[in-house]
C-alpha positions in Angstrom: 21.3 6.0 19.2 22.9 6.8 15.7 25.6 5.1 16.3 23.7 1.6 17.9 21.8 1.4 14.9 25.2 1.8 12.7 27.0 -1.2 14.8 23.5 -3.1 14.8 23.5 -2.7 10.8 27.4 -3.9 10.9 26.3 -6.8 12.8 24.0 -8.0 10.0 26.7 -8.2 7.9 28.7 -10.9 10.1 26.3 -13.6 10.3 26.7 -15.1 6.6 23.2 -16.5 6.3 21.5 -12.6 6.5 24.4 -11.2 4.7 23.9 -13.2 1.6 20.0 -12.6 1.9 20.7 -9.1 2.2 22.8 -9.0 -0.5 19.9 -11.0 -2.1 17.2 -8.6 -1.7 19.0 -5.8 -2.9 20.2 -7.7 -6.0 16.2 -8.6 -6.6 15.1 -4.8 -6.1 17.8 -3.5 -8.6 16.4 -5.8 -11.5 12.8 -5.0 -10.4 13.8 -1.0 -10.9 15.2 -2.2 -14.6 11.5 -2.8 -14.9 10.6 0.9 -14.4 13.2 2.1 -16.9 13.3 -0.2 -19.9 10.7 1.6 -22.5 8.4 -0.9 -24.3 9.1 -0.8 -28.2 7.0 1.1 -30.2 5.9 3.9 -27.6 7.2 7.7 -27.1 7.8 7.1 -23.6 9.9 10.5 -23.6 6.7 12.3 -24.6 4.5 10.9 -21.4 7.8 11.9 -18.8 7.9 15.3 -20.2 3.8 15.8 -19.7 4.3 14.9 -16.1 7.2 16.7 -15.6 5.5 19.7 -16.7 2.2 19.0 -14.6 3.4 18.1 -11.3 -0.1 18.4 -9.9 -1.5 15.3 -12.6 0.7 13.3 -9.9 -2.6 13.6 -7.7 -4.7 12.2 -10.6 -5.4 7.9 -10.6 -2.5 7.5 -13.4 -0.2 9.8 -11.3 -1.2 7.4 -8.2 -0.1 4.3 -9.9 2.9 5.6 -11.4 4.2 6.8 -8.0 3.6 2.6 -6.8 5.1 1.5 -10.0 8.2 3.6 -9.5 7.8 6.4 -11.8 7.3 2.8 -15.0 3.7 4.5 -16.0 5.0 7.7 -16.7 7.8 6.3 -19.6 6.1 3.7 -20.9 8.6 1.2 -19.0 7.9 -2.7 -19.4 6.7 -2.8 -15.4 4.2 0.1 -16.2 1.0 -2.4 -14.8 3.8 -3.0 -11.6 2.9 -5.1 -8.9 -0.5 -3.9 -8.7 -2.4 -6.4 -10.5 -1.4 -9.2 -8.3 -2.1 -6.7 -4.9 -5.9 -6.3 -6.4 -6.1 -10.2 -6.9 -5.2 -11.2 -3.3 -7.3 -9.0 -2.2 -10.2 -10.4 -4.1 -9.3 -13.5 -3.2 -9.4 -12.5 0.6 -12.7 -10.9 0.3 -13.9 -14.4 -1.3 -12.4 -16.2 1.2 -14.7 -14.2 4.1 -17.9 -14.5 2.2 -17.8 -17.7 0.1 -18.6 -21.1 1.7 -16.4 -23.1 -0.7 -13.5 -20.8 -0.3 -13.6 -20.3 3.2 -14.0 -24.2 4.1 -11.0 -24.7 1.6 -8.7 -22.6 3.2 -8.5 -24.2 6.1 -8.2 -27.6 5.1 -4.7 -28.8 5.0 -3.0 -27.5 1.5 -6.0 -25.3 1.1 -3.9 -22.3 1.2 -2.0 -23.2 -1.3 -5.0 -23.8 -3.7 -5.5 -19.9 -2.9 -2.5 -18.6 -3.7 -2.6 -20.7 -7.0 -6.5 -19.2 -7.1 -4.8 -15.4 -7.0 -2.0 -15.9 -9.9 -4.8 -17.3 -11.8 -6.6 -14.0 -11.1 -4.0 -12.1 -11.8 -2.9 -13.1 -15.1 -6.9 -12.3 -16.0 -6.1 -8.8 -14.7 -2.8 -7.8 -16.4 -4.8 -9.1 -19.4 -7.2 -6.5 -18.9 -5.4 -4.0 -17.7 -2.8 -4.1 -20.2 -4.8 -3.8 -23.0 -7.1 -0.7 -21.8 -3.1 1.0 -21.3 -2.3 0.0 -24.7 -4.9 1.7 -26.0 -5.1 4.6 -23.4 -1.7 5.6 -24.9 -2.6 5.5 -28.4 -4.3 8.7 -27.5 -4.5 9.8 -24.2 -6.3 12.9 -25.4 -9.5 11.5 -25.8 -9.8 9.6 -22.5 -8.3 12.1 -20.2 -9.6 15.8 -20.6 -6.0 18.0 -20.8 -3.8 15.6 -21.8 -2.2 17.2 -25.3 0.5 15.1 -25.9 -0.7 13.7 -29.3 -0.3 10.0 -30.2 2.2 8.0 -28.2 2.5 5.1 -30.3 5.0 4.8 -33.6 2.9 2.1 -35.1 0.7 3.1 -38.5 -2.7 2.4 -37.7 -2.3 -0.4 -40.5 -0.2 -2.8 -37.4 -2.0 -1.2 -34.8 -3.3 -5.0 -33.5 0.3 -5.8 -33.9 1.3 -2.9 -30.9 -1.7 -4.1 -29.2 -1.0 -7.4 -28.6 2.9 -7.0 -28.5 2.3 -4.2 -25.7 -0.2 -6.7 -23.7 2.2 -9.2 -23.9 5.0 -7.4 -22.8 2.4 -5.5 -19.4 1.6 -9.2 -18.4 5.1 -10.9 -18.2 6.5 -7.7 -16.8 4.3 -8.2 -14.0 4.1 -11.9 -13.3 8.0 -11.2 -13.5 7.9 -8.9 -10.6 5.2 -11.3 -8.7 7.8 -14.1 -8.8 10.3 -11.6 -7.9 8.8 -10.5 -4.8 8.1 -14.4 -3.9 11.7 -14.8 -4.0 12.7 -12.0 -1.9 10.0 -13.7 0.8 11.7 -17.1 0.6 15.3 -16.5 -0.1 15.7 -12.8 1.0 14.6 -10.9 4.2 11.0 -11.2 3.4 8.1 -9.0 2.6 9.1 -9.2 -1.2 6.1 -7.7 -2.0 5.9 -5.0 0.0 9.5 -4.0 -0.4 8.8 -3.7 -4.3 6.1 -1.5 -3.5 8.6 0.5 -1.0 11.5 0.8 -3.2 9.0 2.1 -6.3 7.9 4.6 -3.8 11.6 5.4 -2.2 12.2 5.8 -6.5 10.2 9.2 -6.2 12.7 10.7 -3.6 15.2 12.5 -6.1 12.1 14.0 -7.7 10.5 15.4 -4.3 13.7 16.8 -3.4 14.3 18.9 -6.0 10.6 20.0 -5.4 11.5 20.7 -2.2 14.5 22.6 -3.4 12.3 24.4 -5.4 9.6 25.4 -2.8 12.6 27.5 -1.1 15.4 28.5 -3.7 13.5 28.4 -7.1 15.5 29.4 -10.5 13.1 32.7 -11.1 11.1 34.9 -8.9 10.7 35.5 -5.4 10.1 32.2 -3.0 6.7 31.6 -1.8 8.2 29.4 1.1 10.1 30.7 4.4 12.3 29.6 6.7 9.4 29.4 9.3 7.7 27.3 6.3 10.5 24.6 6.6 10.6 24.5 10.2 6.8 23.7 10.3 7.4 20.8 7.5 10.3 19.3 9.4 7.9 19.1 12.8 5.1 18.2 10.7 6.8 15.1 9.3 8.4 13.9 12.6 4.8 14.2 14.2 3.4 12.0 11.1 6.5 9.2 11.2 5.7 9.2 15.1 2.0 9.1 14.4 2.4 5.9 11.9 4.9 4.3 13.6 2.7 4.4 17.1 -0.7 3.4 15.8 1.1 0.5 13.1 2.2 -0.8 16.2 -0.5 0.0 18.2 -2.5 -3.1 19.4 -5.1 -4.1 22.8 -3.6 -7.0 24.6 -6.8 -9.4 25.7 -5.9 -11.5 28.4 -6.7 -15.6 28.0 -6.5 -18.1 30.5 -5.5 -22.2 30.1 -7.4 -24.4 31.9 -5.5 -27.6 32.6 -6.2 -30.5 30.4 -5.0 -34.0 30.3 -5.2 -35.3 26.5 -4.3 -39.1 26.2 -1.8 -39.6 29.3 -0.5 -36.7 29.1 -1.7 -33.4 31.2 -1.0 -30.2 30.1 -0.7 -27.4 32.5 -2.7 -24.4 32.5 -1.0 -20.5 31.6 -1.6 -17.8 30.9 -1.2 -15.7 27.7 -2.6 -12.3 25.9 -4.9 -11.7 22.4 -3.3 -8.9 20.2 -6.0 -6.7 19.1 -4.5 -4.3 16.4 -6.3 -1.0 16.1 -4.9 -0.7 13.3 -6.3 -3.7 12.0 -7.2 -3.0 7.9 -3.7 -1.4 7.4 -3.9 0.8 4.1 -6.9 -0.8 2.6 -9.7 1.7 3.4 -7.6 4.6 1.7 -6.8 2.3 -1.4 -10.7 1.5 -1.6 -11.5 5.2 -1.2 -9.2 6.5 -3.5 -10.5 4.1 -6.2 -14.1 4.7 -6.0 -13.9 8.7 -6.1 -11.4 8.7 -8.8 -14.5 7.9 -11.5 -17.7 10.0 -10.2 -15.7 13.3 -11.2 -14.7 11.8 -14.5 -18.2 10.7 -14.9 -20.0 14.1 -14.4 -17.4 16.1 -16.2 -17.9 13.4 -19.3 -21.7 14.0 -19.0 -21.5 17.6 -18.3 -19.4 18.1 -21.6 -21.4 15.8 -23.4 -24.8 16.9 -22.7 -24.1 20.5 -21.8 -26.0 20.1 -18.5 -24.5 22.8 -16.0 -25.9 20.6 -13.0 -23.3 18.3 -13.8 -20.5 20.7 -14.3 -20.7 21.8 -10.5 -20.9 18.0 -9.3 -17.6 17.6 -11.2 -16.3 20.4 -9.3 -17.0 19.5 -6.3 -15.3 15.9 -6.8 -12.6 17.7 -7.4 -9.5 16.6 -5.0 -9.1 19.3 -2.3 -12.9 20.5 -2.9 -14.4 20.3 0.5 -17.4 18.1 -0.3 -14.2 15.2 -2.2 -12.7 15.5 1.4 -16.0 14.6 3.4 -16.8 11.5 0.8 -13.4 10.5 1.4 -13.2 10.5 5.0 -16.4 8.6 5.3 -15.7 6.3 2.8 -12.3 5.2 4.8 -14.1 5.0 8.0 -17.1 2.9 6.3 -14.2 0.7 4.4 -11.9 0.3 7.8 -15.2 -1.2 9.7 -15.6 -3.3 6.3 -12.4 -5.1 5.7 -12.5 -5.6 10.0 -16.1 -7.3 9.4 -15.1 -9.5 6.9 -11.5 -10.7 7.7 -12.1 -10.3 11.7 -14.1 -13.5 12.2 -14.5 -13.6 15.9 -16.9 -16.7 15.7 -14.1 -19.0 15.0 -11.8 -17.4 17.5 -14.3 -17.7 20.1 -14.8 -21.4 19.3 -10.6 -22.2 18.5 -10.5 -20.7 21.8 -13.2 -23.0 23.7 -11.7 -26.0 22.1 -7.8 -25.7 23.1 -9.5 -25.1 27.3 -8.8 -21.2 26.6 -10.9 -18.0 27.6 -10.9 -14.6 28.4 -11.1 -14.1 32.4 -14.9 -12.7 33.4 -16.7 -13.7 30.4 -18.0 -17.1 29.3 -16.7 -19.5 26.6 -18.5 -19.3 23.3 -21.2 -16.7 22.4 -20.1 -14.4 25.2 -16.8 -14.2 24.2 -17.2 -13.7 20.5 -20.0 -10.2 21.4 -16.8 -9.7 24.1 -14.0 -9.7 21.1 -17.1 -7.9 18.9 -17.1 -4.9 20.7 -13.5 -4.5 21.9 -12.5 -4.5 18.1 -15.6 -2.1 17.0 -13.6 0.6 19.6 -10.3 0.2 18.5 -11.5 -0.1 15.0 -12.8 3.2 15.6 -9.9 4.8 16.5 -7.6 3.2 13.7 -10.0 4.6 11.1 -10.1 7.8 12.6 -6.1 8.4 12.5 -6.2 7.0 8.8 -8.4 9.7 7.7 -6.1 12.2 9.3 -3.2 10.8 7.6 -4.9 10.3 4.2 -6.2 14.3 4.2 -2.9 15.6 5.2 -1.4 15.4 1.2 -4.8 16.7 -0.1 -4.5 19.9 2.2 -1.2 20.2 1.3 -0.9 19.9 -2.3 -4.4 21.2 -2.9 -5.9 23.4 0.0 -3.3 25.2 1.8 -2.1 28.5 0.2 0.7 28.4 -0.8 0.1 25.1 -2.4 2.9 22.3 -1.9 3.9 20.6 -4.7 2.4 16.9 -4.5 5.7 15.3 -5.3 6.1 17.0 -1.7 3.4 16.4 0.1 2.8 12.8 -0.5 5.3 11.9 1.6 4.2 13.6 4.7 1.0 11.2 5.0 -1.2 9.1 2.9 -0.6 5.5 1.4 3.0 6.0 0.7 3.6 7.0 4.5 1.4 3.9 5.9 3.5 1.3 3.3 7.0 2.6 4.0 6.8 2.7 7.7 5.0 -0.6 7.9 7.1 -1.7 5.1 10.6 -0.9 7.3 9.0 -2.0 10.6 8.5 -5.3 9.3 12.1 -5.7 7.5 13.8 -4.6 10.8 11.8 -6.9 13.1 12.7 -9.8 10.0 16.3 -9.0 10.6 16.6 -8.3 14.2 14.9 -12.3 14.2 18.0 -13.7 12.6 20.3 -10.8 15.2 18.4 -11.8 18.6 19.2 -15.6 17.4 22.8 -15.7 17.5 23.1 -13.3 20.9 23.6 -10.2 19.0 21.8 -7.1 19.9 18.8 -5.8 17.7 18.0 -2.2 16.7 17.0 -1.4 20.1 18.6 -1.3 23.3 16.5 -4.1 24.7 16.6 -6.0 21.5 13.3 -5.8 20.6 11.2 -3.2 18.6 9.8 -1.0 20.6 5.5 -1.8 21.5 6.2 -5.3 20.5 6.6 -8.1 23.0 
């Protein structure tokens, strides 16, 4: 198998047109990583690195989360610190729009209405950097006062005399480095192997893997004391992982094949015969989205209570904060219903089985046993609701395993650990890969070379 995949990558090399996008991509991805390294002026970034090299478990907090998508940027004060984010948030605004507004909706699917959209979502996301940028300029003017623990003083050089000057200088500098790394990722879609996007997102991910493994190093052979990890402890973290890679990979590819049937129709003079073909039903279908929705919303009720419990000295609040806590039982229940209210969510308002049902009636299609038009949209209704039901469920599962690892299992496992055994960084990657492979096999299968597989195609796809 090892050595298929070896001559499959060889391959890619000899076909000139892939070779030079490969070369392509990884060109793009070097100069996005420049991003997450070159400092901003003005701005102790060595201070910040050194506060989350010394509290490994802050990586679990919302500024630890976006540094691990931004590639570690956050966490030195790099020029890409905002990442790719912004522009991530915006489409997926826009989408949401899309589902619920009129306008929006009738616009995209008028000829060049997509375009208008995209053009819709930079828009958007300039107004985000813009936002963003400037609550992190003056987050790390003193992180102290908006983050309870953080006692790393005053990042920022600038006398409070210039301080507009750092302001606007450092806003400046958040909102080009992104839009930089938006046009980036477009050109890695249309020149490279595609996914440009998502392959930033990857490879600021993949950035974190020199950090984990000394973690990991750490767990079993650390510099003083006696190891709290065994060799029965790495045995049960290498099955664990291969179970989770398995688990991801099955149910990102998992999908219900609904069978449709072509009448024969005659348009004009011409008569086109009848076939037969399949609907993919992903269960799977909201990808990452429900954990990226939940993680959001129960990052601020624990800041919240902890602010008012502190302020007003009401104990009441105090426990609340506690048990919002990441790894507290009662964080873990709100966070497993929130992804399994947000999976059903983002399926009811990008699903729109109306229209299929009626696309469907119009080209002579339907679904064998159940009648054209109302029938078949409550049909496609309830399939989806079931295997919604079951995608949600394995999210969850995948999305808890880091928290019970880093937080809830004694001994605890460091989280630059344990958030690659499950959670949005496992869901992206795998996807992430899946999709780059099946780009490349594409351009393989075409000129009669073999792809990844032995039968050429990625396995559960047909």
């Amino acid at each position: 198998m090892l050595a298929a995949i070896a001559n499959t990558f060889s391959n890619c090399f000899k076909i000139p047109e892939l070779k030079s996008r490969i070369l392509f991509t990884l060109l793009v991805l070097a100069i996005c990583r420049l991003e997450a390294v070159v400092r901003i002026p003005g701005l102790n970034g060595g201070a910040l690195a050194d506060f989350f090299a010394r509290h490994a478990g802050s990586g679990s907090s919302v500024l630890g989360m976006y540094s691990m998508f931004t590639g570690g940027a956050l966490e030195h004060c790099a020029i890409g610190s905002l990442g790719i984010m912004p522009y991530i948030s915006a489409t997926i605004i826009i989408q949401l729009l899309t589902a619920v507004v009129p306008t929006l909706s009738k616009l995209a699917r008028e000829e060049g209405g997509r375009t208008k959209i995209i053009q819709y979502g930079r828009y958007l996301t300039v107004l985000l950097c813009l936002g963003q940028g400037l609550v992190m300029a003056i987050g790390w003017e003193n992180p102290g006062k908006i983050f309870q623990g953080w006692d790393m003083g005053r990042l920022v050089f600038y006398s409070d005399a210039h301080i507009w000057f750092y302001r606007i200088q450092t806003l400046l500098i958040l909102t080009t480095g992104t839009m930089l790394l938006m046009w980036l990722g477009e050109q890695i879609t249309e020149r490279g192997i595609g996914n440009g996007v998502s392959l930033i997102i990857t490879i600021g991910i993949l950035a974190r893997l020199p950090q984990a493994a000394v973690a990991l190093r750490d767990m079993f052979f650390p510099h003083g004391g006696d190891a709290k990890f065994n060799f029965g402890h790495g045995i049960a973290l290498v099955l664990l992982l291969a179970g989770v890679i398995a688990g991801v990979i099955a149910i990102t590819q998992a999908q219900r094949k609904v069978p449709v049937q072509y009448a024969q129709r005659a348009v004009g003079r011409k008569v086109y015969s009848g076939g037969t073909s399949f609907m993919p039903l992903r269960v799977n279908y909201a990808g990452v989205m429900p954990i990226i929705f939940a993680q959001a919303i129960l990052m601020f009720p624990q800041k919240i209570f902890l602010f008012l419990g502190q302020s007003l000295n009401v104990k009441f609040f105090g426990e609340i904060a506690r048990a919002l806590q990441e790894g507290a039982f009662m964080y873990i229940a709100l966070y497993a219903l929130m992804i399994l209210f947000f999976s059903y969510f983002w399926v009811a308002t990008q699903f729109n089985e109306l229209q299929i049902a009626d696309d469907l009636k119009k080209n002579g299609g339907y679904i064998p046993g159940v009648r054209p038009g109302q029938a078949t949209s409550d049909y496609l209704h309830n399939a989806m609701s079931r295997i919604t039901l079951a995608g949600a469920l394995f999210l969850t599962i995948i999305a808890v395993i880091p928290i019970l690892m880093s937080r809830a299992m004694n001994p605890q496992i460091p989280y630059a650990v344990s958030t690659f055994f499950g959670g949005t960084s496992m869901l992206i990657m795998v996807g992430v890969l899946l999709d780059t492979m099946r780009q490349m096999e594409t351009h393989l299968l075409m000129r009669h070379y073999d792809g990844f597989l032995k039968k050429g195609r990625l396995r559960g796809r047909v």
